[in-house]
C-alpha positions as CSV (number, residue, x, y, z in Angstrom):
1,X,0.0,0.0,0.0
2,X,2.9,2.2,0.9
3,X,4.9,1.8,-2.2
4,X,1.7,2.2,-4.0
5,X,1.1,5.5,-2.4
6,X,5.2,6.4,-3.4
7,X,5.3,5.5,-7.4
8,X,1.5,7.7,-7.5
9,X,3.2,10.9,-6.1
10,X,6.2,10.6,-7.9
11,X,3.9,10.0,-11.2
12,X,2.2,13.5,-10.8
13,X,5.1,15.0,-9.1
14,X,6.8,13.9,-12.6
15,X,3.6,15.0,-14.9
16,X,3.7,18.6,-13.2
17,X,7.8,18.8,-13.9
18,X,7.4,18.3,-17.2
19,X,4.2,19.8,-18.0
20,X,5.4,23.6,-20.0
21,X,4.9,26.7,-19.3
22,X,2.6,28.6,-21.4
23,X,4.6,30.3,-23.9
24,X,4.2,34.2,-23.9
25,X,2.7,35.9,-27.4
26,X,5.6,37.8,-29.2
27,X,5.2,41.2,-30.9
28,X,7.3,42.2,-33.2
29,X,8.3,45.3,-33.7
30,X,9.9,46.5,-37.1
31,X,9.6,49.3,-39.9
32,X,8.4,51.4,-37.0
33,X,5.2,49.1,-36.0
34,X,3.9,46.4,-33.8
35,X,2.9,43.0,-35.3
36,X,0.5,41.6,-34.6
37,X,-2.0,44.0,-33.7
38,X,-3.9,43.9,-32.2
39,X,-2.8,40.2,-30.3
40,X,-5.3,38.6,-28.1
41,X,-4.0,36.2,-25.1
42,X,-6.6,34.7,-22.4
43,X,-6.7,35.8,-19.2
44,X,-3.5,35.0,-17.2
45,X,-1.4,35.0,-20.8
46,X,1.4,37.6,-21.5
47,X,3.2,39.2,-24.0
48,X,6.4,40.2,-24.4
49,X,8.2,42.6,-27.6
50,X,10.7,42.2,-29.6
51,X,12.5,44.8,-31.5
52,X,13.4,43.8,-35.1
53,X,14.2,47.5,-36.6
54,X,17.3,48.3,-37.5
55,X,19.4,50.8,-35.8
56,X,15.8,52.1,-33.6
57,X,15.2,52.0,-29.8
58,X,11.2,51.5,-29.3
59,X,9.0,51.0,-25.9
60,X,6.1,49.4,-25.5
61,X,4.3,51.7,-23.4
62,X,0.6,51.0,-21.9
63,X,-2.2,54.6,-22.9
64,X,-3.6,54.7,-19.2
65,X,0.2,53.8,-17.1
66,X,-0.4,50.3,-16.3
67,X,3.4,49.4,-17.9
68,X,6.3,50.2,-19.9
69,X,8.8,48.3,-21.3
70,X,12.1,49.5,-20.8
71,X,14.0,51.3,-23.6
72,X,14.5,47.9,-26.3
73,X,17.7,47.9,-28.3
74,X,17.7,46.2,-32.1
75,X,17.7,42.8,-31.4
76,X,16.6,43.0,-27.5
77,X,13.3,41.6,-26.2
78,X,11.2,42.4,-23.0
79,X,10.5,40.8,-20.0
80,X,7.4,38.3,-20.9
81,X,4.4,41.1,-19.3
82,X,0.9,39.3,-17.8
83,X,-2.7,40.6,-18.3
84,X,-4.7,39.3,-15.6
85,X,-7.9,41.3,-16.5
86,X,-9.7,41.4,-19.9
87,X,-9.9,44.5,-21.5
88,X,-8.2,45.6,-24.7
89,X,-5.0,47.5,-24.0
90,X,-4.1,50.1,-26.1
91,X,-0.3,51.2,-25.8
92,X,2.4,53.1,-28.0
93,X,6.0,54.1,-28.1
94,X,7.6,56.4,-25.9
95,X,10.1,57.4,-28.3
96,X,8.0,57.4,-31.4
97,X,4.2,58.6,-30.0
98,X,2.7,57.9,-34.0
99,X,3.3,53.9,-33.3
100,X,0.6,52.6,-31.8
101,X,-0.7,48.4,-30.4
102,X,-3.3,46.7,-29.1
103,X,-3.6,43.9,-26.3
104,X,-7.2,41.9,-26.6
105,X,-7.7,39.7,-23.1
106,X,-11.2,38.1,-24.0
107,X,-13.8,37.6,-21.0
108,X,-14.0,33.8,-19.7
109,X,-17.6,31.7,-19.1
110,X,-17.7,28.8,-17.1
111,X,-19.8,26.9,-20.2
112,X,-21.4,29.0,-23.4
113,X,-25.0,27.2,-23.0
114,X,-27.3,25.8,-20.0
115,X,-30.8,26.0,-18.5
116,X,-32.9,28.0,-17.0
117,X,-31.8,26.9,-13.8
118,X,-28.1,27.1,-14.9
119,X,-25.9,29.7,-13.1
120,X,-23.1,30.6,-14.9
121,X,-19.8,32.2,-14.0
122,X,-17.9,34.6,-15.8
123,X,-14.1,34.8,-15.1
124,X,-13.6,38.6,-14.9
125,X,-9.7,38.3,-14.6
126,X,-7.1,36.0,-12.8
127,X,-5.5,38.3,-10.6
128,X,-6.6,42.1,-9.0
129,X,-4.5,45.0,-8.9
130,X,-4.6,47.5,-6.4
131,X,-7.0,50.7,-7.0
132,X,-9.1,49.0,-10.1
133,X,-12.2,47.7,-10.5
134,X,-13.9,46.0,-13.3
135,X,-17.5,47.3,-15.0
136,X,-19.4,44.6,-16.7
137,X,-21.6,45.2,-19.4
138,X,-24.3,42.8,-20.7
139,X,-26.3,42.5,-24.0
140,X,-29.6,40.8,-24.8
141,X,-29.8,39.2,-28.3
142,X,-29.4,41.5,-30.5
143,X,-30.1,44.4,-28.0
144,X,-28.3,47.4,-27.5
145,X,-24.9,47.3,-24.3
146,X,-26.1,48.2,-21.2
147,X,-23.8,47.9,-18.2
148,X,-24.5,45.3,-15.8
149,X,-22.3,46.0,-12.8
150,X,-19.3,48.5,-12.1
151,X,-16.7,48.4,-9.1
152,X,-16.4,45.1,-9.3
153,X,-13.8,43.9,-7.3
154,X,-14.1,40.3,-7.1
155,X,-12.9,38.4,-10.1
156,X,-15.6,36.6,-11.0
157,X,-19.8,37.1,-10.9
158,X,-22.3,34.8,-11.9
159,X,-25.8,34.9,-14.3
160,X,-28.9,33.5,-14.0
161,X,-31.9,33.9,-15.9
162,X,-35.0,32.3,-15.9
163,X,-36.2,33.1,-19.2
164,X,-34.6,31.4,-22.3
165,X,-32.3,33.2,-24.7
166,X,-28.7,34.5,-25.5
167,X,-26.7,37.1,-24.1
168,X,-23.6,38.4,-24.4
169,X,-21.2,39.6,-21.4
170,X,-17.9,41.8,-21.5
171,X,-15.4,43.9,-19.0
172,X,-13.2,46.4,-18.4
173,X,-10.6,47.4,-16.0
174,X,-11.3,51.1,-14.4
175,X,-9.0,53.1,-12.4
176,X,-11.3,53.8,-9.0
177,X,-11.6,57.3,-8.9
178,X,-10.6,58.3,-12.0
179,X,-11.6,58.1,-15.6
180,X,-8.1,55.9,-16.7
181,X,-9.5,52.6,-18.1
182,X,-9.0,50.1,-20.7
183,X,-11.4,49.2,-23.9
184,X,-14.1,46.4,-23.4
185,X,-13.3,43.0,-23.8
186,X,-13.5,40.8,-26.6
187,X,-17.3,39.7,-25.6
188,X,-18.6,36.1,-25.4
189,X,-22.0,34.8,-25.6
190,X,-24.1,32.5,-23.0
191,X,-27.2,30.7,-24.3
192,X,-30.2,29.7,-22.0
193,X,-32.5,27.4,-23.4
């Protein structure tokens, strides 16, 4: 029973070892411009940028001063960078204002269809950060964006309806107090039937 117990924990303990790491999305950045662009990672994912131009020194530099690469050198790339939260991140270069990126971190939903007596989650972000809050917006079929919460500081709230039909759920991160925030998520859909 005891050596069973020994070869099952060194199993997983060897599955986890050699289980990789997610890789972190690249940008490229060359001829005075960020490619892809915009790039979309998951929640938890990062990016990191690499500078391809030739004799140029770029940043990668977040709109609202969540983050800034340091100054990259041809040929250097940064630190692999995490979004947490979904949103779409806009950011530019320091040293040349006119190039400008995007960062697209979709919302996540616990499953895209139930019931009526289903209660869904929806993943808001993986981590918090210190004076932000998220504002969730919600959609009926093919209704208009209305928003659906705001302050949010936990990272996930649920849905329930009791009424069939499709809706369609996205968030942003928002600077308490001020107006600094980022675009609205990539969206994603939940139908009740």
């Amino acid at each position: 029973m005891r050596r069973s117990f020994i070869v099952a924990v060194s199993l997983a303990s060897l599955v986890l070892i050699t289980l990789p790491a997610q890789a972190a999305s690249q940008v490229t950045i060359q001829g005075s411009s960020y490619a892809p662009t915009p790039v979309t990672v998951g929640e938890g994912g990062s990016v990191q940028w690499h500078n391809a131009d030739t004799g140029l020194s770029h940043t990668a530099t977040s709109d609202i001063g969540l983050w800034s690469t340091p100054t990259l050198m041809t040929g250097d790339t940064s630190a692999a960078l995490p979004f947490k939260a979904a949103g779409v991140y806009a950011y530019h270069c320091k040293i040349h204002p006119f190039m400008h990126g995007k960062v697209r971190v979709p919302i996540e939903v616990s499953s895209a269809s139930g019931g009526t007596s289903t209660v869904f989650t929806i993943t808001l972000a993986t981590g918090s950060r210190l004076h932000w809050s998220f504002d969730v917006q919600k959609k009926a079929g093919a209704g208009l964006w209305k928003i659906w919460k705001t302050g949010v500081t936990s990272l996930s709230v649920t849905f329930h309806h009791a009424s069939p039909g499709t809706w369609r759920f996205r968030s942003r991160l928002h600077r308490n107090g001020s107006t600094l925030r980022t675009g609205w998520s990539p969206s994603k859909v939940i139908t009740i039937s």
